[in-house]
N, C-alpha and C positions, 0 to 999 in steps of 0.2 A: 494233749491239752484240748478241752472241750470249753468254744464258748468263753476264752480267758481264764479257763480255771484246769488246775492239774486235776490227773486222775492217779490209779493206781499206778500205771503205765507208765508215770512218767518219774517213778524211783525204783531206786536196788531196795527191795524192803528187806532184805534176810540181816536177822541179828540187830533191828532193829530195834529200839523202843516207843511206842509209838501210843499217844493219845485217842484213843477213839469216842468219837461224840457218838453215839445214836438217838432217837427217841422211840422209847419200850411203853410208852407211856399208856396202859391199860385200865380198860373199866376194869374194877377188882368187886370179889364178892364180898359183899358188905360182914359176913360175918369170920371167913376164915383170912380176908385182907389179900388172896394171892388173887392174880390176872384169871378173868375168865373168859377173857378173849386175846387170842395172842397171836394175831397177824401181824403187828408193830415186830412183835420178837420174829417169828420168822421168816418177814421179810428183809431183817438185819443177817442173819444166818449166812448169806453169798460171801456178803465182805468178812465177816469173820471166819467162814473156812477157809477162803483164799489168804487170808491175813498168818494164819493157821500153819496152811502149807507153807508157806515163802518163811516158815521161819522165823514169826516178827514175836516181840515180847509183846502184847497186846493187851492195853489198860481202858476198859469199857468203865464210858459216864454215859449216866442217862440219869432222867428226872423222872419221880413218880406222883403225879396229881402235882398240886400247889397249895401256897397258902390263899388264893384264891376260890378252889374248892379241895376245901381240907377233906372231906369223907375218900378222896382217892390218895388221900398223902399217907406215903407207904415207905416201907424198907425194900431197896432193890435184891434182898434175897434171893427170892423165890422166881425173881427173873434168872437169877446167874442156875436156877436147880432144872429151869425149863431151857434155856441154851445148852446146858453141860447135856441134856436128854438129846436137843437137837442135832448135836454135831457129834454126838457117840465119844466125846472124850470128858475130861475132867473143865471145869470152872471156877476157878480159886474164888471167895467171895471174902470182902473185910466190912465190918460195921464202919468204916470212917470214910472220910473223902478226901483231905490232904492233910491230915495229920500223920507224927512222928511215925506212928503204926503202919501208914497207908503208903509213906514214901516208900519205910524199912522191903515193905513187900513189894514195891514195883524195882527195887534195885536187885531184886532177890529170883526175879524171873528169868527163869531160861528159855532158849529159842523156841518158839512155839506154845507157848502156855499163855493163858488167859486169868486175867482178875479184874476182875467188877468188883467197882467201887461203890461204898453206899450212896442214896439218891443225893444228887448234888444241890437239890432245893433246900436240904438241910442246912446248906450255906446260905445263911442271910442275904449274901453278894447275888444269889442265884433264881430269889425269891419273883415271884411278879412283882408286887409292890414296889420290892427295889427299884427296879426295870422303869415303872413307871410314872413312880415319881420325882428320880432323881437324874433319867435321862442321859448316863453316863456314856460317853463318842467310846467307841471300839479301843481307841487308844489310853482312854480311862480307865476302862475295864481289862488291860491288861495289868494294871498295876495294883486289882485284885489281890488278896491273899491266894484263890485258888488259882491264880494263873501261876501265881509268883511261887507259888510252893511246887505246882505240881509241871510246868513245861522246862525247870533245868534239866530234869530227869528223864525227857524227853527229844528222840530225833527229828518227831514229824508228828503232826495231828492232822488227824483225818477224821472230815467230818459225812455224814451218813444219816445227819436227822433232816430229812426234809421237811417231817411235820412240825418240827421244832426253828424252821427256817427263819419264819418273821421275828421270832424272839433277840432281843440283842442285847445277850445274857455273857459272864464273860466266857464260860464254858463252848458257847455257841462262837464268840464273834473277837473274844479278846485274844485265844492262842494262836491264833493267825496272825497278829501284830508282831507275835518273837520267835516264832516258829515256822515251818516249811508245811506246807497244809496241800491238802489235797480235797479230793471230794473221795465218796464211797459209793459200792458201786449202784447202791439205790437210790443216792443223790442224783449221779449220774442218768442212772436209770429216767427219775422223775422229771428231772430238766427239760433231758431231750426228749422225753413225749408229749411230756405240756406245751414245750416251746412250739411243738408240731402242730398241735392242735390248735394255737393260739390264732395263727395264720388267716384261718377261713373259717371261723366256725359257722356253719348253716343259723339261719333263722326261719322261724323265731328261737330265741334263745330264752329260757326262762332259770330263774333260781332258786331253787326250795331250801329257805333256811329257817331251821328251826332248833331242837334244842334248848339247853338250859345254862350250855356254855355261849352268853348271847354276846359277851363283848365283839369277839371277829366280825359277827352279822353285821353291829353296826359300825366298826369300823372299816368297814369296806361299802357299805348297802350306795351310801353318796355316791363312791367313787363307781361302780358299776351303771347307776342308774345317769348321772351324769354323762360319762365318756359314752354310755350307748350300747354297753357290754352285754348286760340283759334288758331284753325288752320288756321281760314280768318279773316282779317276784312275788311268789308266791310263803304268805308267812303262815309258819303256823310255832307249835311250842310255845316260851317263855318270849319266843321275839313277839310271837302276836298278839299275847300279851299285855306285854308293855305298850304297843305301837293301840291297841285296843283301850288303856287307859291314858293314852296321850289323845286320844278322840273323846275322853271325858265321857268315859264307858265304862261303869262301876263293875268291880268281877266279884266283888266280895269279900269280906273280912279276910279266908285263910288263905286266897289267894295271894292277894296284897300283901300278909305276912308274909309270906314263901320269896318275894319280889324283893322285900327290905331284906329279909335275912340275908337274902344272896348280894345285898348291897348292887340294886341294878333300877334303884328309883331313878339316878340321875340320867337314864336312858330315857326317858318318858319324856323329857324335853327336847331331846337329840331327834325323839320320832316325831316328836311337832313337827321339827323345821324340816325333816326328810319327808313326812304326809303335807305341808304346804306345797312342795318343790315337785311330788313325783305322784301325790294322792291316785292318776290315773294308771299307775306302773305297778301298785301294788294290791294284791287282792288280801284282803285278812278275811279271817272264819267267818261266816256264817251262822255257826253255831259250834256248843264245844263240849266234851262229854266230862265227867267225874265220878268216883266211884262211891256206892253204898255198901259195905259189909260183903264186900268182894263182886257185887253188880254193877252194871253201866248203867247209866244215867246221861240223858244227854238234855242241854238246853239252849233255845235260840238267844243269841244278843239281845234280841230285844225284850226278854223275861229274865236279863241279870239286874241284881247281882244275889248271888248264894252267898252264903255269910259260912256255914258249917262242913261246905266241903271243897277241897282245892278242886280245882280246875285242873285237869290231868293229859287230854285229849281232845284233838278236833271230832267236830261231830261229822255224819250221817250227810248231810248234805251239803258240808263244804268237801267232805269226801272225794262225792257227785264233782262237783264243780272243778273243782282241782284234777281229778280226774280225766274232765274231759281236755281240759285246755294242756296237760298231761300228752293227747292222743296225737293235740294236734301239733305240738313242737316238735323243731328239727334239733334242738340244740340243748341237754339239761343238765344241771348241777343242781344236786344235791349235799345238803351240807348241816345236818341235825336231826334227829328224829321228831316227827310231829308230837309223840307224848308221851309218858311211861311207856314204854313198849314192851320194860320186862315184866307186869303183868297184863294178864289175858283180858280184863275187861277194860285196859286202857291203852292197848296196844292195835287198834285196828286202823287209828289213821294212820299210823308207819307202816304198818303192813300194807295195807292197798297203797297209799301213793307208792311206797317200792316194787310192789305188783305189776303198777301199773307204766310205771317206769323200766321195769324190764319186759312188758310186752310193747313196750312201744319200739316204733321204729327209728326214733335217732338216736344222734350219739348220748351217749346218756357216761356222765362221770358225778363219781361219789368220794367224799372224805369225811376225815374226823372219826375215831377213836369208837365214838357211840354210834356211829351211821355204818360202820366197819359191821359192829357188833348184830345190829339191826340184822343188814345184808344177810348176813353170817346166819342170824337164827333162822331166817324165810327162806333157807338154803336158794338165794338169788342173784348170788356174787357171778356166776355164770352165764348169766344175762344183762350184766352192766358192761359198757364199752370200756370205762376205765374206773379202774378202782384206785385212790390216791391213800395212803397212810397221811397224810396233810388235811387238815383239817382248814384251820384260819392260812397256812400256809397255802393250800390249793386256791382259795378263794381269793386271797391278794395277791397272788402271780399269774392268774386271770385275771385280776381287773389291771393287769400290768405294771403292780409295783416292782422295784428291783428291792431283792428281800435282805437283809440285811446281813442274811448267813453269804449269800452269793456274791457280796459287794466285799466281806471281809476276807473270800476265799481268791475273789477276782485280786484283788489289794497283796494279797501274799502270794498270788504268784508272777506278780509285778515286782516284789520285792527280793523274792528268796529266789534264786537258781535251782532248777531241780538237778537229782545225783544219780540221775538214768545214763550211766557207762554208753 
């Protein structure tokens, strides 16, 4: 037991049937729909070879994008066709999640086989919206259709999504309420290095949050800048954005479209009261780039707003600036790419701040999905101190929330006895 929560270590897993949570959850290419970055997947690959060998019947859930940002909302197919590649055996895969079809085939497994189940957002129960508007306790959300359907069938769940931590989803938080639960071994893994690092981190400590998935940013940006967690944050992306038309700083027609599409106007109020409270703690752009007919284009704050071209990129001389305040931290998390990064005329402010954040000298930790990917393209991942598959997950277990997957893991093994002989 690690930290009040079981591990693998601490059951007989052979001949088991066993629930596995992970988060596989990939930027996918927009036209053939499969993952084009697949660190999620093979940082899961430990605990399911281990799962593997001991024997276990082993039923993988994982969620692909949301109805939050539908363009990644996918079939978990092509995940089960990149694991079966990983681990050199086979990967049953079923179009369902707990239907008649879905149980049929988890009753149906023998010792050591594997089936991935489709993405479980598919369930309405599993959705963000759900989650968010109806604020269901752990023990609500065991009385889910997908708990109720798919944990009889099951001896133990074992969860492995650390990126998926803060979610309190039932799949994440509910099968721990009727089941024997463990962690996995990258849960594990993530815990105890974050927890380490929590301790002492050096200052200054600064924050790069950016990106276009902005809710985490600002659900944590208070809680950091409050407690004294980071002493800058540095925004750029859709958070600088918003936080740039809550200073009543016009960006332009297709920008501001792009900001209601993603339904993220109601943030522009949230960065009022966060720019009253911390205006000295945070730096926004400068300036910020956009493209023409495949060119960059770049233009200062104080010659917006463009009306014909989204806003896609920090500029040239917030670059510079971020840069240097960059050289001189001892302490950085990053957590979203500054702009489109996957094209070339609007990928330069991801590229330098990551640059620059691997030639610097401190500890330097990065998460999220796209910030993964980023790394990944600038082959720079070997120059980051820590790399997290946790995105909003990394960034709330640093500002020291206790995350809701850990509190429902801690809970079940206050409850259940483990069955390690």
């Amino acid at each position: 037991m690690i930290n009040g929560m079981y591990t693998l270590d601490d059951f007989d897993l052979e001949g088991k049937t066993i629930l596995a949570r992970f988060d596989m959850n990939s930027p996918l290419d927009p036209k053939t729909r499969k993952p084009i970055d697949i660190t999620r997947i093979e940082k899961s690959i430990p605990t399911l070879k281990e799962l593997s060998e001991k024997g276990v019947k082993t039923v993988i859930l994982i969620h692909q994008g949301s109805d939050i940002e539908y363009h990644n909302y996918a079939s978990t197919k092509p995940h089960a066709k990149i694991i079966s590649q990983l681990l050199g055996k086979p990967v049953d895969y079923i179009d369902d999640v707990c239907g008649p079809a879905a149980r049929d085939k988890i009753k149906a497994l023998k010792n050591g086989q594997i089936l991935m189940l489709e993405n479980v957002r598919f369930m309405a129960e599993e959705m963000t919206l759900f989650e968010t508007k109806l604020n269901l306790t752990p023990e609500e959300q065991s009385k889910t259709l997908v708990v109720r359907k798919l944990a009889p069938l099951a001896d133990l769940y074992i969860c492995d999504a650390f990126a998926a931590a803060h979610r309190c989803q039932p799949t994440l938080v509910g099968m721990e309420e009727v089941l024997p639960s463990a962690m996995g071994r990258l849960l594990e893994k993530e815990i105890t290095s974050l927890n380490q690092l929590l301790k002492n981190p050096e200052k200054p400590c600064i924050f790069i949050l950016g990106g276009a998935k902005i809710q985490d940013a600002f659900l944590m940006m208070d809680s950091i800048l409050r407690n004294n967690i980071a002493d800058l944050v540095l925004a750029t992306g859709l958070v600088a954005q918003v936080m740039l038309l809550a200073q009543s700083i016009s960006l332009g027609k297709s920008s501001k479209d792009i900001i209601k599409q993603k339904n993220l106007e109601g943030y522009i109020e949230q960065s009022k009261d966060i720019l009253d409270k911390y205006e000295s703690k945070i730096k926004l752009p400068l300036d910020l780039a956009y493209s023409i007919t495949g060119k960059r284009k770049e233009i200062n704050i104080s010659s917006l707003p463009i009306d014909d071209y989204p806003l896609s990129d920090i500029g040239s001389n917030t670059i510079t600036e971020y840069e240097q305040i960059i050289k001189d931290a001892k302490t950085i998390f990053f957590n979203g790419p500054a702009g489109v990064f996957e094209k070339t005329e609007t990928e330069l402010g991801t590229k330098m701040i990551l640059t620059a954040i691997a030639k610097s000298n401190a500890f330097s930790a990065l998460g999220g999905g796209d910030s993964i990917a980023a790394v990944n393209k600038y082959n720079l991942a070997n120059n980051i101190s820590y790399i997290s598959t946790g995105g909003g997950a990394l960034v709330r277990f640093l500002s020291g929330e206790e995350l809701p997957v850990i509190k429902a893991l801690k809970k079940s093994a206050r409850k259940f006895k483990c069955n390690n002989a």
